[in-house]
C-alpha positions as CSV (number, residue, x, y, z in Angstrom):
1,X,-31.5,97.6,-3.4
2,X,-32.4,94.0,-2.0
3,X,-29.1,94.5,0.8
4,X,-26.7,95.7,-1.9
5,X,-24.8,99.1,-1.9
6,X,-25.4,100.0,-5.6
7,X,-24.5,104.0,-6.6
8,X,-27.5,105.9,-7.5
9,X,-28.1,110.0,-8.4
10,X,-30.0,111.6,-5.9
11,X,-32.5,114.2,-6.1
12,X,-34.0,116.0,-3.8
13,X,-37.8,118.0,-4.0
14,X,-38.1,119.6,-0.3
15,X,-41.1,122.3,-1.4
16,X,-43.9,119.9,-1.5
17,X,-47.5,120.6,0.2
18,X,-47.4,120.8,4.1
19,X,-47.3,117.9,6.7
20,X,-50.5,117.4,8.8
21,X,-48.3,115.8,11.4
22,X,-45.4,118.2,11.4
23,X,-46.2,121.2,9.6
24,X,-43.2,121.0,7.6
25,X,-43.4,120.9,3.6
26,X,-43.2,116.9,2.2
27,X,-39.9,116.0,1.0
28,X,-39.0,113.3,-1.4
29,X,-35.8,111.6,-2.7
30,X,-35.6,110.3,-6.3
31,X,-32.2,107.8,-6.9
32,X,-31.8,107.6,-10.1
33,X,-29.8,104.0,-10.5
34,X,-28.2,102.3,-13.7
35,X,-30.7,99.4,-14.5
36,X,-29.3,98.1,-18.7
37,X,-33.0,97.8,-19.3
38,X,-34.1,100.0,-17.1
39,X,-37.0,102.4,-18.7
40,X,-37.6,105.0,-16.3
41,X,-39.6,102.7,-14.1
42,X,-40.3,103.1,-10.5
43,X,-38.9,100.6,-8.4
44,X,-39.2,101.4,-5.1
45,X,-41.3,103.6,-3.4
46,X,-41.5,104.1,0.7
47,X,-42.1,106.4,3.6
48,X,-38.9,106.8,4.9
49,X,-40.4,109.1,8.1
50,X,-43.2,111.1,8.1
51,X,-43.8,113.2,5.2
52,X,-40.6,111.8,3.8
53,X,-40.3,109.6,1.0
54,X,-37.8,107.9,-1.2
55,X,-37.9,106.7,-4.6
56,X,-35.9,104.6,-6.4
57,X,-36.1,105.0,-10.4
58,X,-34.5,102.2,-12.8
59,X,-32.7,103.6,-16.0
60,X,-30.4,102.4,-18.5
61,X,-29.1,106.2,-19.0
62,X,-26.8,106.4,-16.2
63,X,-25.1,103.0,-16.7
64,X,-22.2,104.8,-19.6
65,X,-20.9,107.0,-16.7
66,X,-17.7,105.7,-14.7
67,X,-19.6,106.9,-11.2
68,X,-23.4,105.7,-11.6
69,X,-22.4,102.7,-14.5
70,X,-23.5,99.4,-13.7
71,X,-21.9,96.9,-11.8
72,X,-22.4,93.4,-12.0
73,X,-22.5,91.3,-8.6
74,X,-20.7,88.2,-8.9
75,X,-21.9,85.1,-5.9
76,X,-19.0,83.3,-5.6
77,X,-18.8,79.7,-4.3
78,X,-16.6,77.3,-3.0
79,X,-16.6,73.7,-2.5
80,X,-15.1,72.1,0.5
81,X,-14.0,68.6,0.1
82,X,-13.6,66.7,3.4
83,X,-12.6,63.2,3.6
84,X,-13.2,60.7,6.6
């Protein structure tokens, strides 16, 4: 999410309807990610390739769990004092 590496639960629906383009059956990816607020809401949703697609689902109930649980990200700055 937004460039950051977060751990999500993935899963996968591979049986959808078929593909004009490929003949294959859709596929999509749901990751499930901790969000403390989170309510079950999509956040993301894209076309990953053709017939593919990938959604990402906010949700407070995986943030308890030591794999999925949420994990702050801290910006940490530093000041550089030069002198003449």
């Amino acid at each position: 999410m937004q460039g950051v590496e977060i751990p999500y639960y993935e899963i996968t629906y591979d049986k959808g309807t078929t593909c004009d383009l490929s003949g294959l059956p859709r596929r999509t990816a749901l990751q499930y990610v901790c969000q403390p607020d989170g309510r079950g809401e999509m956040y993301e949703i894209k076309e990953t390739s053709s017939c593919e697609y990938e959604v990402v689902v906010l949700t407070s109930l995986l943030c308890s769990h030591p794999v999925y649980g949420y994990v702050p990200v801290y910006i940490v700055s530093s000041v550089i004092f030069m002198s003449p």
